[in-house]
C-alpha positions in Angstrom: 0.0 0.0 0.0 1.7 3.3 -1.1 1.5 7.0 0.3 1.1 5.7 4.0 2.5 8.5 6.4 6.2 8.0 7.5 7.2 7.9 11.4 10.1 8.6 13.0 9.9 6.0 15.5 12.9 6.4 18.0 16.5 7.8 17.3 19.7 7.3 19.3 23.5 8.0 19.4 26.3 7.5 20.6 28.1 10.1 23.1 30.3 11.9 20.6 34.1 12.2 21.1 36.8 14.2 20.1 39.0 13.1 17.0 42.4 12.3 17.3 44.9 10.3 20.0 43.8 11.7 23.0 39.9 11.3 21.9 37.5 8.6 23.8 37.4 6.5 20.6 41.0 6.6 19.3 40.9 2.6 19.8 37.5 1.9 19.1 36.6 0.8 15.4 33.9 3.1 13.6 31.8 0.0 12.9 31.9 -0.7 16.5 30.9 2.5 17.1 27.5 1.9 14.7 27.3 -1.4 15.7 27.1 0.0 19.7 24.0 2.6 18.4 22.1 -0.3 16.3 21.8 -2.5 19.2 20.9 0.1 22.2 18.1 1.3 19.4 17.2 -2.3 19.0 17.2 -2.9 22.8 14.8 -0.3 23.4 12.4 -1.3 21.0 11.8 -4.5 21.9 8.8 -4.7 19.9 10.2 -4.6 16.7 10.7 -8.2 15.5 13.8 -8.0 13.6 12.7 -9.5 10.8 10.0 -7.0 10.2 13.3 -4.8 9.0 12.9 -4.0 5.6 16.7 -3.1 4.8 19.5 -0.5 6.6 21.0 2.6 5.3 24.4 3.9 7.1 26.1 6.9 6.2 29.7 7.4 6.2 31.7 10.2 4.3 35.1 8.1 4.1 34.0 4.8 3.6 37.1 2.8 3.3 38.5 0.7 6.2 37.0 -0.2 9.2 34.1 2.3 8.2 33.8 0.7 4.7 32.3 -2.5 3.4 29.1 -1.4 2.4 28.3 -0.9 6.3 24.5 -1.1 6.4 24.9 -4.8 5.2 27.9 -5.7 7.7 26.4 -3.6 10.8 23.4 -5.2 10.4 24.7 -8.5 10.6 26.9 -7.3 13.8 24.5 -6.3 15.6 22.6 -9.6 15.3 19.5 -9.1 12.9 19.1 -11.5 10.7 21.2 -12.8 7.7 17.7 -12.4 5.7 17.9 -8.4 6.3 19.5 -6.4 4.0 21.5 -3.0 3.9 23.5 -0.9 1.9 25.8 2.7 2.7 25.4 5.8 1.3 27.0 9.1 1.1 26.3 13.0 0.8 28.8 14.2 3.1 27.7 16.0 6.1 23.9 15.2 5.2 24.2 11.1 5.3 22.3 10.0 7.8 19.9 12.7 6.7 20.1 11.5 3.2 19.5 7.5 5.0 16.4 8.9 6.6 15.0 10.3 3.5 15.8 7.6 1.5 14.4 4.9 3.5 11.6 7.4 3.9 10.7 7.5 0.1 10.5 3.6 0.2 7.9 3.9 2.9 6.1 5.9 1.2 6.3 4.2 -2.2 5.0 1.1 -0.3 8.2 -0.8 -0.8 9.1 -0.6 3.3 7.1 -1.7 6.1 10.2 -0.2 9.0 14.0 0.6 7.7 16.7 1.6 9.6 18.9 4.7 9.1 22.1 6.0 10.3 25.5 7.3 9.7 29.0 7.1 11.3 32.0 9.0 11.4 35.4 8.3 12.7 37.1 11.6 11.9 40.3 10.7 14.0 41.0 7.3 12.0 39.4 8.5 8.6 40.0 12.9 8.0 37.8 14.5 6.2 39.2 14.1 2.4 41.9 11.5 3.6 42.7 9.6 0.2 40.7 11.8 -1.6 41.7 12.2 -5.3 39.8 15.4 -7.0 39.6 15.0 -10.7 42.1 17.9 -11.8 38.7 19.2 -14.0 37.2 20.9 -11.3 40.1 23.6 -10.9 41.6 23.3 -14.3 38.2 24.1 -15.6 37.2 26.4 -12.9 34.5 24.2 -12.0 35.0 24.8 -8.5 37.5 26.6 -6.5 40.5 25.3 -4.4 38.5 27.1 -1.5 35.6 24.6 -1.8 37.3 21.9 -0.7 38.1 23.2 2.6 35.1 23.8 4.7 36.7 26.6 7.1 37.6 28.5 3.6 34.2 28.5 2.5 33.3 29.6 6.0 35.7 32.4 5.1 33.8 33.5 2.3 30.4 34.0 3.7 31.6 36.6 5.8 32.8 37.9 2.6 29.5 38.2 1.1 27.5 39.2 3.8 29.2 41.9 5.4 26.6 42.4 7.9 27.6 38.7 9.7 30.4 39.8 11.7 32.8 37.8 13.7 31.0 39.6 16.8 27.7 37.9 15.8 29.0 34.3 15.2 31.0 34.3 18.0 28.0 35.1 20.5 25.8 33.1 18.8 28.5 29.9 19.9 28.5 30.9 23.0 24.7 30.5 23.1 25.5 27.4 21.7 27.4 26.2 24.8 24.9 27.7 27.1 22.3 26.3 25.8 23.7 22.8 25.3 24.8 23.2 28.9 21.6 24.0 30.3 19.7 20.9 28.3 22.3 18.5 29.6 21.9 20.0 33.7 17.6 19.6 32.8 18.4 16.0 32.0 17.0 16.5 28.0 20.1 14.9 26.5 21.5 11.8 28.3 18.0 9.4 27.4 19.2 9.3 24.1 23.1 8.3 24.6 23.7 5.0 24.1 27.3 4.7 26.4 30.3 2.9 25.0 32.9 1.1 25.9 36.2 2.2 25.7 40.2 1.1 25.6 42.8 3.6 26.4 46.6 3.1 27.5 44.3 3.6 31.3 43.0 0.6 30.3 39.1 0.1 30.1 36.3 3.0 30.3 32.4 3.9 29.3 31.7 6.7 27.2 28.4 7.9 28.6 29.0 11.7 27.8 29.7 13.8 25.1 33.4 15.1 25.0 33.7 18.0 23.1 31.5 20.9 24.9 33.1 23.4 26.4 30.8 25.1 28.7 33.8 27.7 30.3 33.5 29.4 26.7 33.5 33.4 27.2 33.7 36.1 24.4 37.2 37.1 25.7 38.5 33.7 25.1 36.1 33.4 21.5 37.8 36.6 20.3 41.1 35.4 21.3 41.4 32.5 19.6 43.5 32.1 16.4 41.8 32.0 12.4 43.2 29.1 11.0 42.0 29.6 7.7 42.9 33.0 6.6 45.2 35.9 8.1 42.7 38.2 10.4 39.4 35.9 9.5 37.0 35.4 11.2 36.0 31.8 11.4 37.8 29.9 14.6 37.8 26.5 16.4 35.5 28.3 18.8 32.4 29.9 16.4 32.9 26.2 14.6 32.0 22.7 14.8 35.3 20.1 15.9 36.1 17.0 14.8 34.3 14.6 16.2 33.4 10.2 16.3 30.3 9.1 16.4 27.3 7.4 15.4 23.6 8.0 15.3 20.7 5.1 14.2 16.9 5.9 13.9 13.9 3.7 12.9 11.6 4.7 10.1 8.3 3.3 9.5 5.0 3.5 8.1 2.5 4.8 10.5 0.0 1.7 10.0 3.1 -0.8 10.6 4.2 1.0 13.9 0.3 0.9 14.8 0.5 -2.9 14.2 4.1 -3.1 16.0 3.1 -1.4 19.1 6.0 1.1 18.2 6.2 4.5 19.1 5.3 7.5 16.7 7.6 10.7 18.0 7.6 12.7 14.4 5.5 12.2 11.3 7.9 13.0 8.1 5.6 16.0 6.2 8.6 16.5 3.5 12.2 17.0 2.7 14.9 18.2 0.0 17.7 18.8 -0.7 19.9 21.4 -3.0 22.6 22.8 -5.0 24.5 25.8 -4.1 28.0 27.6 -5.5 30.6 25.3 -4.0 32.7 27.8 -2.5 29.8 28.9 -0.1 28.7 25.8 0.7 26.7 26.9 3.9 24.1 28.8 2.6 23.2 25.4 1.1 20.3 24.9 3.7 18.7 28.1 2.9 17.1 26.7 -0.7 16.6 23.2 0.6 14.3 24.2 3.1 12.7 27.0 1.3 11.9 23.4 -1.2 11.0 21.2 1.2 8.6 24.0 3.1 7.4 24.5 -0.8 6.6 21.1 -1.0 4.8 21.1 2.1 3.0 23.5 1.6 4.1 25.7 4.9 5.9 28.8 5.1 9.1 30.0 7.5 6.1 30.9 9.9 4.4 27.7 10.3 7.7 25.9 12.2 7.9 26.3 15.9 11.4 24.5 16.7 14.4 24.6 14.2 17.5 22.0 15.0 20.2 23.3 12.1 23.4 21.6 11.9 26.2 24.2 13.5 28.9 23.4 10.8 29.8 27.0 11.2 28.3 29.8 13.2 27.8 32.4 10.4 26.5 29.6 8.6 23.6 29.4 11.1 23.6 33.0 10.7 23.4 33.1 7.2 20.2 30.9 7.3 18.2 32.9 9.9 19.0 36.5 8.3 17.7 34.9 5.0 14.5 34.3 6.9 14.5 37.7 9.1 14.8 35.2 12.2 16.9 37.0 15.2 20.1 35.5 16.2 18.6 35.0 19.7 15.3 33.4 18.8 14.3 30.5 21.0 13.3 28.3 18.2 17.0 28.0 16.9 18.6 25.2 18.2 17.0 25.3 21.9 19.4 23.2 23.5 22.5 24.2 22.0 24.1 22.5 18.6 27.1 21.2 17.2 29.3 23.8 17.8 29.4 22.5 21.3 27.9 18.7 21.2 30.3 17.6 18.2 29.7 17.3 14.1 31.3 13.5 13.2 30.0 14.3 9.9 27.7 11.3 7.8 26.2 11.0 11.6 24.7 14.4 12.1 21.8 14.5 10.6 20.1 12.0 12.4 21.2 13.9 15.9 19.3 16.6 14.8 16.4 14.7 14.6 16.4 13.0 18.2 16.9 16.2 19.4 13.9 17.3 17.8 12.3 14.1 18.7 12.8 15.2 22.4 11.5 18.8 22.0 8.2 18.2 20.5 7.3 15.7 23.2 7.6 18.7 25.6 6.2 21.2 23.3 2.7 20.1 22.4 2.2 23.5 21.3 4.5 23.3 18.5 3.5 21.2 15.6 6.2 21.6 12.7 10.0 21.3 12.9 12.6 21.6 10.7 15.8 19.7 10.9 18.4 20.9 8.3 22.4 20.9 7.6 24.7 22.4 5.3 26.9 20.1 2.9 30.2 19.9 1.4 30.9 20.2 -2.3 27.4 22.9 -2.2 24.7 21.1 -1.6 21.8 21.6 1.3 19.3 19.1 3.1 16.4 19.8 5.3 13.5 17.5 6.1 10.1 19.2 7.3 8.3 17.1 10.8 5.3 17.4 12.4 4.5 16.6 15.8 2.3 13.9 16.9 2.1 15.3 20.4 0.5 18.7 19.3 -2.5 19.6 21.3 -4.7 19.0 17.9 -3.9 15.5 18.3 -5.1 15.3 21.7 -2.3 13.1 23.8 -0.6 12.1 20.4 0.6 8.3 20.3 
């Protein structure tokens, strides 16, 4: 049966970690690290009879090595479902998990899924951003795209450029909200029920990642505006108005709303629409602004119909970029309520779906909100956003 409505049933993740020697997971492999978030997701939904899964869709940018091998197939089978349950990986960068859900999504719609998994990984201390990466010489020979393009902080760089008006001032107090705010959701208890901890191997010997290892709520502006710009003489982009390089992985169940019905599953967001675009390469961040003026096209809702916003904080004038485009205030309560990745982590392919548990969480306390947008910025020029409504919105009564 086609064009049933699409769930987002439950979403989890990992605690993320810093990348590197001296981060949590420098000894832990990046299918473990997907294989840990499958089987807590699995564990708390103990009414989904694995072979109900339809297929898996894990995101990884770098897929080679221990986060290669076409990892929705082998994860799958590592965290125990059944040899009958297939899986593939996929790729769009930063936006692959997002990419997953949609995906996934489509084939729930189309009929052709009953409940799919989908995820993404990132292991940015074993596998860099780019690492083996062989650009066709085309792109810069021809002009196709700049050198810039294919370093994110550059392309940070050149938003400033081109909109004066988003000064480092701006994007270094909107990452300190970011800290504040992450701060504050993590002291009210509105992160941890969605960490799923991790074991751990260090030269201490044996620990459990139960916390996420990059925020750094001390942040002041004297520090932000003392920190150096790696990326061009007196810029403006630093490792404190940006996202770090972080491990991690995030796994979510989709479904159809009449199989979770069926199930006994939960229903936490109903999928309304999503999209993604093209932008110049060099300025890859303003990518989210078209894709969610697409999807809300599509949807057939405007800027002022969503309540809650969770963007991706690649960048902090990316963020900015986005809500001057839609005449939102820098301080506006919707944005990113509980801080973003600028202090929680950004292990790329995985991000998407974070954005979406965190969502997940805030319309079950806001039953006065009933759309959400969950959108990212990604590499190469390209934009993603997916459109939600909430099930717990007081014109559904108690939701489900």
């Amino acid at each position: 049966m086609a064009n049933d409505d699409v769930v987002f049933v439950d979403g989890v993740r990992t605690p993320f970690g810093r990348a590197g020697e001296k981060g949590m997971y420098w000894q832990t492999r990046a299918d473990d690290l997907a294989v840990k978030a499958l089987t807590g997701l699995l564990e708390r939904n103990p009414n989904l009879p694995l072979d109900r899964i339809d297929d898996v869709a894990i995101a990884a940018t770098s897929q080679t090595g221990d986060q290669g091998l076409t990892l929705g197939r082998t994860v799958g089978m590592l965290a125990g479902l059944p040899v009958t349950v297939p899986g593939y990986a996929i790729d769009r960068m930063c936006a692959g998990a997002m990419t997953a859900v949609a995906a996934v999504g489509g084939g729930v719609a189309f009929g052709a899924y009953d409940v799919a998994i989908a995820g993404g990984v990132e292991h940015m201390g074993r596998h860099p951003m780019g690492q083996d990466a062989d650009p066709n010489p085309r792109f810069v020979a021809e002009k196709l795209v700049s050198m810039d393009a294919l370093n994110m902080g550059k392309t940070a760089e050149r938003i400033h450029d081109r909109f004066p008006q988003l000064t480092k001032e701006r994007s270094d107090r909107y990452a300190l909200r970011s800290q504040q705010k992450y701060a504050a959701a993590l002291a009210a208890g509105n992160i941890q029920p969605d960490l799923i901890p991790v074991a751990t191997q260090s030269a201490a010997g044996w620990g459990l990642a139960t916390a996420d290892e990059a925020p750094r709520p001390e942040t002041t502006m004297e520090g932000l505006a003392g920190l150096k710009t790696p990326f061009r003489e007196h810029g403006r982009v630093t490792a404190g108005n940006a996202s770090g390089l972080n491990d991690g992985a995030t796994m979510s169940i989709i479904a159809s709303a009449s199989a979770a019905k069926e199930l006994g599953l939960s229903t936490k967001m109903r999928m309304v629409s999503f999209a993604f675009a093209g932008v110049e390469p060099d300025i890859m961040g303003i990518g989210p602004i078209p894709s969610t003026e697409k999807a809300l096209r599509k949807a057939g809702l405007s800027i002022d119909d969503i309540g809650l916003f969770e963007l991706n904080e690649a960048f902090a004038v990316q963020i900015l970029s986005f809500t001057d485009h839609f005449g939102i205030d820098d301080d506006d309560a919707r944005i990113n309520p509980w801080g973003g990745a600028i202090a929680i982590g950004h292990p790329l392919a995985s991000s998407g779906v974070r954005l979406m548990v965190q969502l997940a969480r805030q319309f079950e306390q806001r039953p006065d909100v009933r759309y959400g947008v969950t959108a990212m910025c990604v590499g190469l020029g390209q934009g993603g956003t997916v459109v939600w409504e909430n099930p717990h919105h007081k014109r559904y009564g108690k939701g489900n």
